[in-house]
BALOBA-1460 file (C-alpha; in Angstrom, 3 decimals):
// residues 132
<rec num="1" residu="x" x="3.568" y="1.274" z="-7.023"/>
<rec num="2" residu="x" x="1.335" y="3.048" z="-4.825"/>
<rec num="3" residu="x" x="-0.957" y="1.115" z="-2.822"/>
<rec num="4" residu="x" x="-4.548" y="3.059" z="-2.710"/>
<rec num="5" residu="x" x="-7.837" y="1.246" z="-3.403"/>
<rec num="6" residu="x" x="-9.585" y="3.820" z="-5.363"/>
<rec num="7" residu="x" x="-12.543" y="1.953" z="-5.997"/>
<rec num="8" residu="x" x="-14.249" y="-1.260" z="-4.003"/>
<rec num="9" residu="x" x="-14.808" y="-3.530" z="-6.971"/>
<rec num="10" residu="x" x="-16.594" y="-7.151" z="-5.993"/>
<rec num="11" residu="x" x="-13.612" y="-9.647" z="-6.192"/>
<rec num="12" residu="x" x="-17.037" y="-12.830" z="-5.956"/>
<rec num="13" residu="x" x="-20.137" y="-12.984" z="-8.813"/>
<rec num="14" residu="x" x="-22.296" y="-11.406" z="-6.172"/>
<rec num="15" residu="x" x="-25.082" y="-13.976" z="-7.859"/>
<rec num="16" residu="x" x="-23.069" y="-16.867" z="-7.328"/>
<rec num="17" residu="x" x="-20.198" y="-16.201" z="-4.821"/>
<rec num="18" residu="x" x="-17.472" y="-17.287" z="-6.932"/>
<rec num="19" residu="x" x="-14.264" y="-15.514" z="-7.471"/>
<rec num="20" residu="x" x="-14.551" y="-13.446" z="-10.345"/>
<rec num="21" residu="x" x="-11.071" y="-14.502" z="-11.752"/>
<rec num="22" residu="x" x="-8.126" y="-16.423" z="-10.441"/>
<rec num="23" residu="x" x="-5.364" y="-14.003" z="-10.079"/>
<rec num="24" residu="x" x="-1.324" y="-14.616" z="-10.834"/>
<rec num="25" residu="x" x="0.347" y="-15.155" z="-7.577"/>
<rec num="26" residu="x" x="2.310" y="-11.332" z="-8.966"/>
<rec num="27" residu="x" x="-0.996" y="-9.659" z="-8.693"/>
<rec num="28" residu="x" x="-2.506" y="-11.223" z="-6.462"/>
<rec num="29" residu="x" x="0.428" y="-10.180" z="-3.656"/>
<rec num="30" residu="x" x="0.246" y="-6.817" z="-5.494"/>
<rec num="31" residu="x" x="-3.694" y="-7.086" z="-4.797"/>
<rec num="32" residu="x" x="-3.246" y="-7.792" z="-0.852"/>
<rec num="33" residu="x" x="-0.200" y="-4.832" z="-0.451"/>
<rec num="34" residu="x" x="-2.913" y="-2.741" z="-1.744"/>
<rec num="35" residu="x" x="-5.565" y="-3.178" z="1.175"/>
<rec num="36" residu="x" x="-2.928" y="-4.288" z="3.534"/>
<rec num="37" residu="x" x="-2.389" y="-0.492" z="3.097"/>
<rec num="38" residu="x" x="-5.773" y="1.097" z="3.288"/>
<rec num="39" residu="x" x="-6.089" y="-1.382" z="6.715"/>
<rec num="40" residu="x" x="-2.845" y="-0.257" z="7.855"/>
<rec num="41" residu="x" x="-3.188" y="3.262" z="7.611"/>
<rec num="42" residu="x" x="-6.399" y="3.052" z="8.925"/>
<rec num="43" residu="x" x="-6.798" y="0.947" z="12.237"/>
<rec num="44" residu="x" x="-2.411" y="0.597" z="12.379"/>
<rec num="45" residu="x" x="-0.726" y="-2.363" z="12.941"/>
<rec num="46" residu="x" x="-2.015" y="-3.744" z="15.739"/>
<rec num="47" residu="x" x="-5.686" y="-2.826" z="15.126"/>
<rec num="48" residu="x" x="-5.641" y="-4.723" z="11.671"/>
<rec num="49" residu="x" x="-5.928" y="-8.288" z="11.243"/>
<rec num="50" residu="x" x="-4.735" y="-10.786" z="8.541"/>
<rec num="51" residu="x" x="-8.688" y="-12.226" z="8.557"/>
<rec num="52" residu="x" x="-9.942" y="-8.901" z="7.774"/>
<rec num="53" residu="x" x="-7.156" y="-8.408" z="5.268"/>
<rec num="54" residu="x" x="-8.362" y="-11.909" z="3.615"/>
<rec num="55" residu="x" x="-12.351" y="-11.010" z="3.800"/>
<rec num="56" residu="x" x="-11.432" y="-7.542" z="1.786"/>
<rec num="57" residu="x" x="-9.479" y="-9.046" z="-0.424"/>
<rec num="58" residu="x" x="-12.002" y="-11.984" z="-1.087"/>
<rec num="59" residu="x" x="-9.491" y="-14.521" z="-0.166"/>
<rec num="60" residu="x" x="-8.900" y="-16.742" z="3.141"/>
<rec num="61" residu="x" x="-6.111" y="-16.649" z="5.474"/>
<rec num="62" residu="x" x="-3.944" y="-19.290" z="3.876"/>
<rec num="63" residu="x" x="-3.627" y="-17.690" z="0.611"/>
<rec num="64" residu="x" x="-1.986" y="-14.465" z="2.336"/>
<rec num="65" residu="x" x="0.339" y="-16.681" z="4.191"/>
<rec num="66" residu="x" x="1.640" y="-18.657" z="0.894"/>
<rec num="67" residu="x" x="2.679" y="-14.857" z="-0.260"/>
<rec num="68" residu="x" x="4.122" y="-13.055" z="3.612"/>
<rec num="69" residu="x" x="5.112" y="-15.516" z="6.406"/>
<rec num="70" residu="x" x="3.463" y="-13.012" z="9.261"/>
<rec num="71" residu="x" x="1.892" y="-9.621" z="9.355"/>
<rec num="72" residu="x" x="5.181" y="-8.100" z="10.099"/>
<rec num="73" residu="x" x="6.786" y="-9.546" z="7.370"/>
<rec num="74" residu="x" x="3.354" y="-7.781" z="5.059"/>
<rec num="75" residu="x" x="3.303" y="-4.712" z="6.800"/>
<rec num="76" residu="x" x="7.437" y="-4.663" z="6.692"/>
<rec num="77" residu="x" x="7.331" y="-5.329" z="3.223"/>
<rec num="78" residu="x" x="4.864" y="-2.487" z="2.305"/>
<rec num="79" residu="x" x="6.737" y="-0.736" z="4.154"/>
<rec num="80" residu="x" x="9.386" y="-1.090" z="1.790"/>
<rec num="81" residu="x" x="7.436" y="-0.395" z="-1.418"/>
<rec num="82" residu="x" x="5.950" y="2.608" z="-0.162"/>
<rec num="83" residu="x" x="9.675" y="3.729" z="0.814"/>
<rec num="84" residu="x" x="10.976" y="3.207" z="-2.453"/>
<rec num="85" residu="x" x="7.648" y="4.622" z="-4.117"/>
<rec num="86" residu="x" x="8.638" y="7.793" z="-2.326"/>
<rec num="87" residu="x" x="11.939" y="7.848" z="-2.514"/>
<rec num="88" residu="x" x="12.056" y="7.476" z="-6.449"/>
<rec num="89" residu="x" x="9.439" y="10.076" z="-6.803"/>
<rec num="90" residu="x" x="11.895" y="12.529" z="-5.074"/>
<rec num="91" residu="x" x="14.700" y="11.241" z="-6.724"/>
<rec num="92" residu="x" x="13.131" y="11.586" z="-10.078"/>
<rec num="93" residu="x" x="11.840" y="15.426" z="-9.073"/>
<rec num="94" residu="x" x="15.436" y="16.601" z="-8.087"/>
<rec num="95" residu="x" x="17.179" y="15.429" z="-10.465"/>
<rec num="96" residu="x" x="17.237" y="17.906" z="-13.416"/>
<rec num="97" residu="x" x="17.706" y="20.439" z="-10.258"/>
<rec num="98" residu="x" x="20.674" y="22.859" z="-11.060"/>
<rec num="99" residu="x" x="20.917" y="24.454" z="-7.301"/>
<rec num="100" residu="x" x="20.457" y="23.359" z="-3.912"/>
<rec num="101" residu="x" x="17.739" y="25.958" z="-3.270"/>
<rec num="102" residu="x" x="15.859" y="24.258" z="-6.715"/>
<rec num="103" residu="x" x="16.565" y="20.962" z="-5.557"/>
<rec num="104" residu="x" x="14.609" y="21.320" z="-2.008"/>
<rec num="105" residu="x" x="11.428" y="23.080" z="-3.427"/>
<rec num="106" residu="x" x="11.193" y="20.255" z="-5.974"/>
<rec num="107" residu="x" x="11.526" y="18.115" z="-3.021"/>
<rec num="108" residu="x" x="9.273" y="19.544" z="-1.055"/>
<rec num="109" residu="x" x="6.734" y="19.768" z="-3.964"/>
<rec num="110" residu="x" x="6.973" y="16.192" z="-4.824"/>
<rec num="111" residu="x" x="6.517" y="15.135" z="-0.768"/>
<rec num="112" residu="x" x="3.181" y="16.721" z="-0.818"/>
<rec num="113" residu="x" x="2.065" y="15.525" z="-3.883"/>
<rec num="114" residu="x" x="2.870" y="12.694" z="-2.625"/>
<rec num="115" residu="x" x="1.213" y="12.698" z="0.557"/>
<rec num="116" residu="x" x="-2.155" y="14.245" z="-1.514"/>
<rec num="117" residu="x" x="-2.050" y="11.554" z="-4.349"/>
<rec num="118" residu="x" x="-1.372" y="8.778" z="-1.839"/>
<rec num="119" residu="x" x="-2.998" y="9.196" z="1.450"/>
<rec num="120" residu="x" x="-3.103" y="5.843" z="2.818"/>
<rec num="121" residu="x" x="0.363" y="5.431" z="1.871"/>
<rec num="122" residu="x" x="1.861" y="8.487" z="3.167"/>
<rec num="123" residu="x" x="0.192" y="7.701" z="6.490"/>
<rec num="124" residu="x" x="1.730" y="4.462" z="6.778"/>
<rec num="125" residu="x" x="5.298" y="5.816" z="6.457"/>
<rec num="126" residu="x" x="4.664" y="9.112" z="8.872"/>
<rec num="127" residu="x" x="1.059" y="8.907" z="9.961"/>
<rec num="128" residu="x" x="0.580" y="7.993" z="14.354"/>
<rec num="129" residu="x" x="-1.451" y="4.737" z="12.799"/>
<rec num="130" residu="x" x="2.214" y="3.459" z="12.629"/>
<rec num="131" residu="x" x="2.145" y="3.462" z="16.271"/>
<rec num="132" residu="x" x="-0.648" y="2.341" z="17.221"/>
């Protein structure tokens, strides 16, 4: 569950302006943790807004607010995911370790792949946007 927008698909007909499909309320919170991410890591807490959440995602303000009750409550909530993203990635890359010494480099070599396959993501756990 890594949240990266790899592409910019148009969520609105572009001829007509209507939503191209409804989503389930599951994807459709999975949808906004996605850019919540990219707008996170990029501007940081404070420099993102739910509105410009909403416009990306093709949604209005409301619909956010029926799935997280503020934007701490989405940003600590991706928090969360990406946490646990990480966290089984490392626990899944250690496991078959044998010594401590294996066990680290695996580690290590499963944070930075990490941190390469999942930019956004790896900023908003360590990244100064967090602080901003």
């Amino acid at each position: 569950m890594v949240y990266e927008l790899r592409s910019h698909k148009p969520l609105r007909d572009e001829t007509q302006g209507k939503p191209l499909s409804r989503l389930t309320a599951e994807a459709r919170k999975e949808q906004l943790l996605r850019i919540a991410c990219e707008t996170f890591a990029e501007q940081g807490f404070h420099g993102s807004s739910m509105e410009e959440i909403a416009e990306a995602a093709g949604v209005t303000k409301p619909v956010i607010y029926q799935h997280f009750s503020s934007k701490r409550a989405l940003y600590l909530e991706l928090l969360g995911a990406v946490d646990d993203e990480l966290s089984a990635r490392l626990l899944s890359a250690t496991a078959e370790a044998t010594t401590g010494r294996e066990r680290v480099e695996r580690g290590f070599a499963e944070y930075f792949r990490f941190a390469a396959d999942s930019p956004a993501s790896f900023r908003i756990l360590f990244g100064a946007s967090v602080r901003n």
